[in-house]
C-alpha positions in Angstrom: 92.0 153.8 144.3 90.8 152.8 141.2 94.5 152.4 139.3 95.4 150.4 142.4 92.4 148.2 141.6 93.5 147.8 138.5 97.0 146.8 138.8 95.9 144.2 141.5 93.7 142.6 139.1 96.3 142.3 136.5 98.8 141.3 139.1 96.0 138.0 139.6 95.4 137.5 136.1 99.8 137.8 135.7 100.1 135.0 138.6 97.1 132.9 137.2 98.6 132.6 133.6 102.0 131.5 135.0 100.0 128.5 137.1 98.2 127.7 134.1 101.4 127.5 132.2 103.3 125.5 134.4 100.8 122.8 134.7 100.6 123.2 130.6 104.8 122.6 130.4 105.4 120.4 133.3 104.2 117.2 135.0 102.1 119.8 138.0 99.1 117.8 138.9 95.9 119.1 138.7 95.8 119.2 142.8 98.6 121.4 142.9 97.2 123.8 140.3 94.4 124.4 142.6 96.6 125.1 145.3 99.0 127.4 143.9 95.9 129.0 142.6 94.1 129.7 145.9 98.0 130.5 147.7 97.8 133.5 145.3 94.5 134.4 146.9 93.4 135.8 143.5 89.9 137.6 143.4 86.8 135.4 142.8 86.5 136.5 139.3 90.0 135.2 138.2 89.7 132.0 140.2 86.3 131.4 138.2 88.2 132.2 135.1 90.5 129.4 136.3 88.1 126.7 137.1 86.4 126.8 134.0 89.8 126.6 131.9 90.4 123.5 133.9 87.1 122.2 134.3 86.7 118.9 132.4 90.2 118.1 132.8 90.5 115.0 135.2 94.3 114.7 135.7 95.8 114.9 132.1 98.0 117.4 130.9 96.3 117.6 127.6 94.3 121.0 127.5 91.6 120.7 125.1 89.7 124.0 123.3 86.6 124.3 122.4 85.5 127.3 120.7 82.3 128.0 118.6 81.2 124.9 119.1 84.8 123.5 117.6 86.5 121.1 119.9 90.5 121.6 119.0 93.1 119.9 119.7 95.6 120.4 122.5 98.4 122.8 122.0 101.1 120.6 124.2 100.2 117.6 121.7 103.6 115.1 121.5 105.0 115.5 118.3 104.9 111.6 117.6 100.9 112.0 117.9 101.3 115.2 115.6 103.3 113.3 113.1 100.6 110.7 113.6 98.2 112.5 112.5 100.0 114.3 109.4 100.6 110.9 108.3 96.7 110.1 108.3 95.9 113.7 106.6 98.7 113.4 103.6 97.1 109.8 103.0 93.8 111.1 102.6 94.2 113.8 100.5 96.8 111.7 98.4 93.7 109.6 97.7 91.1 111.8 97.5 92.9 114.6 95.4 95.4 113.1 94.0 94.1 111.9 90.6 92.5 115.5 89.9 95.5 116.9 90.8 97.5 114.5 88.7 95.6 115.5 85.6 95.7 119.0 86.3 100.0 118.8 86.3 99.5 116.8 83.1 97.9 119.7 81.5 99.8 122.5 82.7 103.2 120.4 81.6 101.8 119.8 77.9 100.4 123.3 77.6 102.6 125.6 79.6 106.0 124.0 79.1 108.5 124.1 75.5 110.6 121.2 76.4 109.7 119.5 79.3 106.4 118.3 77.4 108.2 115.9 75.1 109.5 114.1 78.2 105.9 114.0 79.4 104.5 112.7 75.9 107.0 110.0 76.6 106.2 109.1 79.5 102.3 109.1 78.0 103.2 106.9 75.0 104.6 104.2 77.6 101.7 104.7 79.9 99.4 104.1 77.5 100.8 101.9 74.9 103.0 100.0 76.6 102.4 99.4 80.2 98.9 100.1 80.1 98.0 96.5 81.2 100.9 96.0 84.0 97.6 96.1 86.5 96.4 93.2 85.2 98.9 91.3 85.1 100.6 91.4 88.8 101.6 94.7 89.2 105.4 96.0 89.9 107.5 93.5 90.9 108.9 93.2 94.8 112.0 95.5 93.8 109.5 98.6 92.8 107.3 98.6 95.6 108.9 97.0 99.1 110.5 100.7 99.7 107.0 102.2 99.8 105.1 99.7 101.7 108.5 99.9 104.1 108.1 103.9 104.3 108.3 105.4 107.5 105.2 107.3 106.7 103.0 104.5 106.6 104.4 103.3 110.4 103.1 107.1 111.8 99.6 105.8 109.6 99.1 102.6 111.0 100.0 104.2 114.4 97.7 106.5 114.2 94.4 104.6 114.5 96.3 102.3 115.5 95.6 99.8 113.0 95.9 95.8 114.3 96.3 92.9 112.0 95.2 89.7 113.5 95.9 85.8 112.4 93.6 83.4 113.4 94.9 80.1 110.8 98.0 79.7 109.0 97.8 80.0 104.7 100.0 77.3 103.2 102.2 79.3 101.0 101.8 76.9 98.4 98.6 77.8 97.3 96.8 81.4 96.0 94.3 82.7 98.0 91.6 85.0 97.5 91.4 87.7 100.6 88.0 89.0 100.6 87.6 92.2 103.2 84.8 93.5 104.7 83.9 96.2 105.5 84.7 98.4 102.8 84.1 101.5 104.7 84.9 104.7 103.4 88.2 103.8 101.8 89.4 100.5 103.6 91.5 101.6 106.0 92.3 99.2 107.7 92.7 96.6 104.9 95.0 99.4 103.7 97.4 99.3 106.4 97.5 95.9 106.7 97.9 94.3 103.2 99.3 97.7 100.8 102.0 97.8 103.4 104.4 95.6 105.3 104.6 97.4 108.5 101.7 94.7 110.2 104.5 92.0 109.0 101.9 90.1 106.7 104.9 88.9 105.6 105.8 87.7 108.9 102.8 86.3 109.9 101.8 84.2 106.5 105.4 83.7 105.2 105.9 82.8 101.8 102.4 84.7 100.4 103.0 88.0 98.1 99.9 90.4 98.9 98.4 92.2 96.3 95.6 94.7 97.2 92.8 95.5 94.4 91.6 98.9 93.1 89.7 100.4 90.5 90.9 100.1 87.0 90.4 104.0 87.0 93.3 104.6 89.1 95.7 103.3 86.6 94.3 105.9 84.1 95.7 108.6 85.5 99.4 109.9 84.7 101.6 110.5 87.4 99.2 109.3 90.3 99.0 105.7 88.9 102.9 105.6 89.8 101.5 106.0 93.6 98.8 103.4 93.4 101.8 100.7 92.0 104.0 101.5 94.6 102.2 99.6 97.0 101.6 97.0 94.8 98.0 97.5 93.8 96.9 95.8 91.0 93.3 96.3 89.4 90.2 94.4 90.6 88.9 93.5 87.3 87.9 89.9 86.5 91.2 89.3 84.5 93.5 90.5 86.9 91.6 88.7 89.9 92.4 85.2 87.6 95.9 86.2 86.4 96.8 86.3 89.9 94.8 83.2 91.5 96.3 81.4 88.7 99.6 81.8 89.3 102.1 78.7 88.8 103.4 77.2 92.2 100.8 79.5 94.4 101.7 82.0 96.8 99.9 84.6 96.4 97.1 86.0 98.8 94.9 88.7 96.4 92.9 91.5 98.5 89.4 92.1 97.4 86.9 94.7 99.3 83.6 92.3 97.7 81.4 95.0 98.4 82.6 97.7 96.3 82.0 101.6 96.2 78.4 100.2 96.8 79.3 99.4 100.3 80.7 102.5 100.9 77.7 104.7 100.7 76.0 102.5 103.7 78.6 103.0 106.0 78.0 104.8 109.2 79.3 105.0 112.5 78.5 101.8 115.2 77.0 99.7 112.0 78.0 96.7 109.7 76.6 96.7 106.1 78.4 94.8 104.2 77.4 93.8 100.2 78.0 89.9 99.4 74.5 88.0 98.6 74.7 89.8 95.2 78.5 89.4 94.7 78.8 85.9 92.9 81.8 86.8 90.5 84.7 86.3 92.8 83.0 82.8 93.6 82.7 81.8 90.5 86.5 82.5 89.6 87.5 81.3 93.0 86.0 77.8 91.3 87.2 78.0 88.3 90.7 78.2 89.7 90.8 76.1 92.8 91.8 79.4 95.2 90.5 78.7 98.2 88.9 81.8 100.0 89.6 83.7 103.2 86.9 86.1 105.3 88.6 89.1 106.4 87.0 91.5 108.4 87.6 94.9 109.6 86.6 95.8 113.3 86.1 99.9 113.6 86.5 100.3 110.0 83.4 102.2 110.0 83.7 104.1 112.8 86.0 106.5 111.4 84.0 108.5 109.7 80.6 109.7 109.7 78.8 110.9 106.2 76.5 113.4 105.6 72.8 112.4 106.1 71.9 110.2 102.8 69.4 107.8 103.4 67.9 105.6 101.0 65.5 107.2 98.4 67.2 110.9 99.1 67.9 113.0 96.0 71.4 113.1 98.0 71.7 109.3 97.4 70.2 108.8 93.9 72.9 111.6 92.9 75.5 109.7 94.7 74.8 106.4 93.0 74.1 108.3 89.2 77.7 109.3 89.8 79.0 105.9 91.0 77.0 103.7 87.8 79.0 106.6 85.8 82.3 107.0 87.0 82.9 103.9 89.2 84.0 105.6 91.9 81.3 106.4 95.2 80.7 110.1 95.6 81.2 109.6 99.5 80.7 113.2 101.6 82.7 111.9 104.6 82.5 113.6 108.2 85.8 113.0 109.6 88.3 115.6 111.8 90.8 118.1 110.7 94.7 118.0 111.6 94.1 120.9 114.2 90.9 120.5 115.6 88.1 117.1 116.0 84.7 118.5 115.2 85.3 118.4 111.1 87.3 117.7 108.1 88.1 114.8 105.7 90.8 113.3 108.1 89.7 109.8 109.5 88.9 110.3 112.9 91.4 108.4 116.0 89.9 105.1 116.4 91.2 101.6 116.6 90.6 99.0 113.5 91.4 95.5 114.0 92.1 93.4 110.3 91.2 89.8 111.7 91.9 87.0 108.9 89.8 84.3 109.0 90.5 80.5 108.5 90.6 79.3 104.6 87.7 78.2 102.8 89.1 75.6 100.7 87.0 75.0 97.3 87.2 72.5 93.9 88.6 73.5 91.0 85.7 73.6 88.6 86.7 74.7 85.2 82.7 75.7 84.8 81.0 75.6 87.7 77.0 75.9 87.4 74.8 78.1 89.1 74.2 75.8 91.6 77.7 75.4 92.4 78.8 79.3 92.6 75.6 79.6 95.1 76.6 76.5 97.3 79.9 78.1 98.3 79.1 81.2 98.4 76.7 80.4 101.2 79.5 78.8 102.6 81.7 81.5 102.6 78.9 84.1 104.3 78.6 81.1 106.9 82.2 81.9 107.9 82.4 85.4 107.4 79.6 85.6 110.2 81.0 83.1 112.1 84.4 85.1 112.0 82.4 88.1 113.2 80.3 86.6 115.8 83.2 85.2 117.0 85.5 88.3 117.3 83.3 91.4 117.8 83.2 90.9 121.5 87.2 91.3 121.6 87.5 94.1 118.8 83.8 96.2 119.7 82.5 98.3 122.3 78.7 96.8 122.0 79.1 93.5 121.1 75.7 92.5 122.2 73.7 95.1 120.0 76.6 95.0 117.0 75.1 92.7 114.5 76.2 92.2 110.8 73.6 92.8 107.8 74.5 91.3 105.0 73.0 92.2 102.0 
C-alpha cells in the first residue's frame, strides 16, 4: 500500500510540473493553470506546492524566484531584455574596471612580453608625448568616433532603462553652447546615452551642433582605456578644454558638463535631487568670457538607479570617501544596483526610466573679464531656470511630483 502511495504522489508531482511548464513555454493563462491543476485532482499537498509557485503572479508569464532573500530574475526572460541588460553590465564594468584593468595589460605587455613591448613603448611615446593634449583640444574628429556612438551596443543600453532625450527650444547652430547636466548621479547615465552617443538623434533634434561630453583629465592617463573614453568623443572637463571648445570659430558646438562633479555623486540616493551649483562659478565665468550662452539639462530618474551604501554626512565612511576624491579626483561611490541574473544586488544600474530634458538657452555677454558681480548675476540666473526647468517637468518624468523637490547646494 505504501509503494502505491508513493507512485501516486510522484504521478501528481509528474502532472503538476508539466502544467507548470506549459504555462512557463506558452501563452496558458493563469486561469487555465488552475484548472488543469485541479482536473488532475492532485493531493492537497502538491496543489499547495502549486499555489505558492504561482502565488504573486497576476497574469504574466514572467516567473520570478526568490531565494534566500534573493529576488532573480525570470528564466523565460526575452532575449532582447537579456541583451538589454548585458549591454547595461559590459558598460559598467567598462567604466568601473576598465582603467585598473588597462594598467594592469600595460604591465604584463612591458614585463612579460620580448617583442610585443616595443610596439607598446610606441604606442606610450605617442600617448604621452604626442597626443597627450588631444583632450583638450576637441577630441577625435567625427571620422574616429561616429562608429562607436553608432554601435549597436549602446541601442540595447539606451533601451534598457530606457533612456529618453527630450527638446524643449531649438539651439541655433551657429553659436557654442555650454550643456550643463544635472544630476550627476552615480555616473550620468542618462547624459551618457544621450550626448556620448547618437542613438537619441541629438543630431536630429539640434542639427548642425557637434556634442562633446566632459570627463576627468584622469581618464586620458590611462593606456589602452583612454582609446575607449575618445571613441565617444569625450574630451576633458578642465578649464582649457571647456574654452577651446566654446571658442570655436563659426559655433556649433554644444559642450556637456555634469557642474556638480564627483561631489555630487556621493549625495545621490534613490527618490532625491541634490545637485552642487551655488559653489560652481567657473563655468560662469568662462561662459562670459566667451559669449556661450548656457543650457539647464536635467536628468529625471537619474538617481534612482542606484542606491549606495549608508554614508551620511560626518561618517568615517564619508570622510574616507571624500580623502579619496580630494586625492585621486575620482568619488569612491559603493553603489547598490542589481546583478545580470538576479535584482536584489550588484553594480549593474537597476531598470528604471531616465528622461534627459534640455532646457531653453540662457543667452549671456561676452565679457572678456567679467567681475564678481557679474559671474554671480548669471549664475543666479541660470539656477532660476534650471529650477524652473525642473518644476516644470517633474510632474511628467516623476512618480511624486508633489513631495519631489530639488536642493541645490
Amino acid at each position: 500500500m505504501t509503494t502505491f502511495t508513493g507512485i501516486y504522489y510522484i504521478y501528481n508531482a509528474i502532472c503538476a510540473t508539466h502544467v507548470i511548464l506549459q504555462y512557463v513555454h506558452s501563452s496558458y493563462n493563469i486561469d487555465a493553470i488552475f484548472k488543469q491543476l485541479y482536473w488532475r485532482k492532485s493531493r492537497l499537498s502538491i496543489r499547495c506546492v502549486c499555489v505558492c509557485a504561482f502565488e504573486g503572479i497576476t497574469r504574466r508569464r514572467e516567473i520570478e524566484m526568490e531565494l534566500l532573500g534573493v529576488k532573480f530574475a525570470p528564466l523565460n526572460t526575452p532575449l532582447e531584455r537579456r541583451l538589454q541588460t548585458l549591454a547595461a553590465a559590459a558598460w559598467i564594468m567598462m567604466l568601473v574596471f576598465g582603467g585598473f584593468t588597462s594598467c594592469v595589460i600595460t604591465a604584463l605587455l612591458l614585463i612579460y612580453t620580448s617583442v610585443v613591448r616595443y610596439f607598446f613603448l610606441v604606442y606610450l611615446a605617442w600617448v604621452f608625448f604626442i597626443d597627450r593634449e588631444t583632450c583638450e583640444r576637441g577630441g577625435r574628429s567625427d571620422s574616429w568616433i561616429l562608429w562607436m556612438r553608432n554601435h549597436a551596443w549602446w541601442h540595447y543600453f539606451c533601451a534598457y532603462f530606457p533612456i529618453k532625450l527630450v527638446k524643449t527650444a531649438d539651439l541655433d547652430p551657429s553659436k557654442n553652447y555650454l550643456l550643463c547636466t544635472f544630476p550627476h548621479g552615480v555616473l550620468c547615465t542618462g547624459a551618457f546615452g544621450a550626448f556620448a552617443t547618437d542613438v537619441l538623434g541629438f543630431h536630429k533634434l539640434y542639427p548642425g551642433l557637434r556634442v562633446r561630453m566632459l570627463t576627468l583629465g584622469q581618464h586620458f592617463n590611462m593606456p589602452l582605456f583612454r582609446e575607449f573614453v575618445y571613441s565617444f568623443g569625450a574630451c576633458s572637463a578642465s578649464a582649457r578644454s571647456i574654452e577651446h571648445l566654446v571658442s570655436v570659430p563659426g559655433g556649433g558646438r554644444a559642450t556637456v558638463l555634469a557642474v556638480g562633479g564627483a561631489s555630487e555623486s556621493l549625495k545621490c540616493k534613490p527618490g532625491t535631487y541634490r545637485v552642487i551649483l551655488k559653489r560652481r562659478k567657473g563655468f560662469v565665468r568662462i561662459a562670459l568670457k566667451h559669449g556661450a550662452p548656457l543650457v539647464p539639462v536635467f536628468s529625471f530618474g537619474e538617481t534612482d538607479l542606484y542606491s549606495q551604501v549608508d554614508n551620511p554626512e560626518g561618517s568615517l565612511l564619508r570622510y574616507l570617501q571624500e580623502m579619496l576624491r580630494k586625492f585621486t579626483g575620482i568619488a569612491p561611490v559603493l553603489p547598490i544596483g542589481r546583478g545580470l541574473f538576479q535584482y536584489s544586488f550588484g553594480i549593474v544600474p537597476r531598470r528604471r526610466p531616465v528622461t534627459v530634458v534640455v532646457g531653453a538657452a540662457l543667452n549671456v555677454p561676452k565679457i572678456s573679464e567679467p567681475t564678481r558681480e557679474q559671474i554671480d548675476e548669471y549664475q543666479k540666473k541660470f539656477i532660476e531656470k534650471l529650477v524652473e526647468l525642473f518644476e516644470t517637468h517633474k510632474h511628467h518624468y516623476l512618480p511624486n511630483p508633489e513631495n519631489t523637490h530639488l536642493i541645490i547646494d
